[in-house]
N, C-alpha and C positions, 0 to 999 in steps of 0.2 A: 504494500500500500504506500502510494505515494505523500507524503505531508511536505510542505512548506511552511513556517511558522516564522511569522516576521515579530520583532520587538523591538522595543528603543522610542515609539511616539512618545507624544504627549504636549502638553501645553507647552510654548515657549514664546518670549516677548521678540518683536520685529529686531533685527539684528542680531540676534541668536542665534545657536549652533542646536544640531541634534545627529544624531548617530542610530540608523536603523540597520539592525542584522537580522539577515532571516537563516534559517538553519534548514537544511534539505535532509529527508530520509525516503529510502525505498527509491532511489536512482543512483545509479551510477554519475556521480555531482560533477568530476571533471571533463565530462563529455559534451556538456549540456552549456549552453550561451545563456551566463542568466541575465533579469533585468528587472529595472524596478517601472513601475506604472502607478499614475494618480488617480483619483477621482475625485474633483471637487464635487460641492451639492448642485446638481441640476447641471452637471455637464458631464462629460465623456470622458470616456478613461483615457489618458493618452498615457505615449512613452515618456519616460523621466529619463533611463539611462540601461544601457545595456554593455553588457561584458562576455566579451566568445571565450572559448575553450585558450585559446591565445592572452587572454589579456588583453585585447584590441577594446578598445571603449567608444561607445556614441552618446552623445548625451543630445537632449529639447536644448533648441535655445537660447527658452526661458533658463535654465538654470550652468549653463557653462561659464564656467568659470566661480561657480557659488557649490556645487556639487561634483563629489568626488564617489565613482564607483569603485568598489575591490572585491577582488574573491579569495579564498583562503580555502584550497578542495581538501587540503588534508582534515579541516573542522567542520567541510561539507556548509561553508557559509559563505554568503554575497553579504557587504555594506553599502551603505552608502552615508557620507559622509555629507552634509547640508550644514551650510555656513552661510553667515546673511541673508536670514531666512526672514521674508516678508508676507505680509496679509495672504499675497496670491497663493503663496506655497499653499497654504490652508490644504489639505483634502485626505483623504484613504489612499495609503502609500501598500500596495501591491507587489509581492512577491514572484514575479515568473520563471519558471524552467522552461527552455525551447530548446529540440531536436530537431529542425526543417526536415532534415533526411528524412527522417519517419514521421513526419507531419504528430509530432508529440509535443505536447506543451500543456503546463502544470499552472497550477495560480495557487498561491497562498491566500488567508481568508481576511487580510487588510491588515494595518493596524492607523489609528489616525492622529494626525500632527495640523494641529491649532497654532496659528500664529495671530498674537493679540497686537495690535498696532499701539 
């Protein structure tokens, strides 16, 4: 069984920092491209940032230069580092695992980061 589990939200004032990990079990973690994804209230989930089997990084953006993705396959976990973090950040920060080869891809169940202006 596949689980994703992100942690690290929670409230933080506009130009603050936060640190969310999510932790993978039941995949082979170093094979797999992970990424993080938002969802503010009442809009669409976009990409935040992604990281291949390589360590190659894309990031939105909105956030480059403010967010830093990392993986670490030996803890089987993706970060993401957010610094100068504003009202927009606001939303449900998203865990994904992606295979394209095998059209497989995983979601974590959110966790959510408030930025109070």
């Amino acid at each position: 069984q596949v689980q994703l589990v992100e942690s690290g939200g929670g409230l933080v004032q506009a130009g603050g920092s936060l640190r969310l990990s999510c932790v993978a079990s039941g995949i082979n973690f170093s094979i797999y491209t992970m990424g993080w994804y938002r969802q503010a209230p009442g809009k669409q989930r976009e990409l935040v940032a992604t990281i291949t089997t390589a360590a190659s990084t894309n990031y939105a953006d909105s956030v480059k230069g403010r967010f830093t993705i990392s993986r670490d396959n030996a803890k089987n976990t993706v970060y993401l580092q957010m610094n100068s973090l504003n009202p927009e950040d606001t939303a449900v920060y998203y865990c994904n695992a992606g295979r394209a080869f095998i059209g497989a891809t995983y979601w974590g169940k959110g966790t959510l980061v408030t930025v109070s202006s």
